[in-house]
C-alpha positions as CSV (number, residue, x, y, z in Angstrom):
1,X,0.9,17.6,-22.7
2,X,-1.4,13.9,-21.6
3,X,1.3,11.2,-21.4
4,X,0.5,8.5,-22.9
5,X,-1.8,6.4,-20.3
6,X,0.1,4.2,-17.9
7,X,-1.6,1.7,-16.4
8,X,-1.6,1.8,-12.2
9,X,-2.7,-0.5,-9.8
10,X,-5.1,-0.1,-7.0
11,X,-2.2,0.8,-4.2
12,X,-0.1,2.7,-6.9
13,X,-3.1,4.7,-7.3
14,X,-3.7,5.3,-3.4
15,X,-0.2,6.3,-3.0
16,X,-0.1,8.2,-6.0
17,X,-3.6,10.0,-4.8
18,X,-1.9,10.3,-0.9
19,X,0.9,12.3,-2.6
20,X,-0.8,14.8,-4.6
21,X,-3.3,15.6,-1.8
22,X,0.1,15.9,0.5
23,X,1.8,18.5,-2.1
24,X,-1.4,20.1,-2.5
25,X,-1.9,21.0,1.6
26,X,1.9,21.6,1.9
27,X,1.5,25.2,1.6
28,X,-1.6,25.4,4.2
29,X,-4.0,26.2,1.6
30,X,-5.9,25.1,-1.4
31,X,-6.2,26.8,-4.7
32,X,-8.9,26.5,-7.4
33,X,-6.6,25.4,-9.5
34,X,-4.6,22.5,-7.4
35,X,-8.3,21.6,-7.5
36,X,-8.4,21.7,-11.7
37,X,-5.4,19.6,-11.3
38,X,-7.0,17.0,-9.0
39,X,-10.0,16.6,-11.3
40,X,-7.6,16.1,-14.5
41,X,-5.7,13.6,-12.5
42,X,-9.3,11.6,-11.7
43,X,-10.0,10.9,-15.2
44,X,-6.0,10.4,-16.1
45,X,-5.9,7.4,-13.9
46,X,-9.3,6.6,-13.0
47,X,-10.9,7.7,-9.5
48,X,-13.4,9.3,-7.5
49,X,-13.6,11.4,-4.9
50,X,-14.0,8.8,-2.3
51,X,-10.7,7.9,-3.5
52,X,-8.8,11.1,-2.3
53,X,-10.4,9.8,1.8
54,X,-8.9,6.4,1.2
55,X,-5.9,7.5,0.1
56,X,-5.7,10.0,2.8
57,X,-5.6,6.9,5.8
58,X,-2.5,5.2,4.5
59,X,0.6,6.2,6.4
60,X,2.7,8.1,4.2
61,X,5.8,5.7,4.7
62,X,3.6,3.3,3.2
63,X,2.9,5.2,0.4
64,X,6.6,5.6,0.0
65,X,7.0,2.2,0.0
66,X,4.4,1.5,-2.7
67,X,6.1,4.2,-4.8
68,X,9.1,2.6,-4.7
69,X,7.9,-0.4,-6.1
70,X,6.5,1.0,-9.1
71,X,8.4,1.1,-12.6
72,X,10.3,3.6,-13.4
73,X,8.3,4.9,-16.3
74,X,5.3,4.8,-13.9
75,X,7.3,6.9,-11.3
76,X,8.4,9.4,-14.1
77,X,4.8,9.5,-15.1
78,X,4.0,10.6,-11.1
79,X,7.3,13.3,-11.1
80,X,5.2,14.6,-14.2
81,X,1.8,14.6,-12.1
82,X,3.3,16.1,-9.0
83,X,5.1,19.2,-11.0
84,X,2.0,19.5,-12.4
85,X,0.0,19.9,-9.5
86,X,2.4,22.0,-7.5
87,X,2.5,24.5,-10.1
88,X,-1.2,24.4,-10.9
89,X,-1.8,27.6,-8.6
90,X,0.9,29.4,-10.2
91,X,3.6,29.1,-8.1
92,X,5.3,26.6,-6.5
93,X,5.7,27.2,-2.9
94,X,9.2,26.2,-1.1
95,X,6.8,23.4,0.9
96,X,6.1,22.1,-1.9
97,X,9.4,21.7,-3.8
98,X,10.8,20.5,-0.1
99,X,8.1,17.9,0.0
100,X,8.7,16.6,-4.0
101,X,12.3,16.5,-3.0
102,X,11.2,14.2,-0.2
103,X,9.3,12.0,-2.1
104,X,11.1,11.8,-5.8
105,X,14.7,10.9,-3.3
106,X,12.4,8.6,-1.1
107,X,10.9,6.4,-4.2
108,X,14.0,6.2,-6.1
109,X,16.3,4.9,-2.9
């Protein structure tokens, strides 16, 4: 199901990273397999751990406004990423889909 490799930038990467980690708490707890789903996404677009605290300080209506920027193959590639990890625990919570909502309507203004 790997895409093929998109290249990101450093602050499409952050506000990528702030996204996931936002859909991931949404529903007030973490599952083993949101983290799976973190640990794919480090090697799909190259990041550490460290990352995820970095990308956890930006304001999220700065992330937004990154994401809007990006192409839209690159923000299809993150609609991909963030069904992905929403469903990674086996469901996807109604926090969840609320927040995606948010954030695919918000990038593609």
């Amino acid at each position: 199901m790997q895409e093929e490799t998109v290249a990101f930038t450093l602050a499409e990467k952050l506000a990528m990273v702030h996204v996931v980690n936002s859909v991931i708490l949404a529903d007030g707890q973490v599952h083993n397999g949101e983290i799976n789903a973190v640990t794919q996404l480090m090697k799909q677009i190259d990041f550490d751990s460290n990352f995820i605290m970095q990308a956890r300080n930006i304001e999220s209506e700065q992330a937004i406004f990154i994401l809007k920027q990006m192409s839209p193959k690159k923000k299809t590639n993150l609609e991909g990423i963030l069904e992905m990890t929403a469903i990674s625990d086996g469901f996807k919570h109604s926090t969840e889909k609320s927040l995606m909502t948010f954030i695919f309507e918000s990038m593609n203004k």
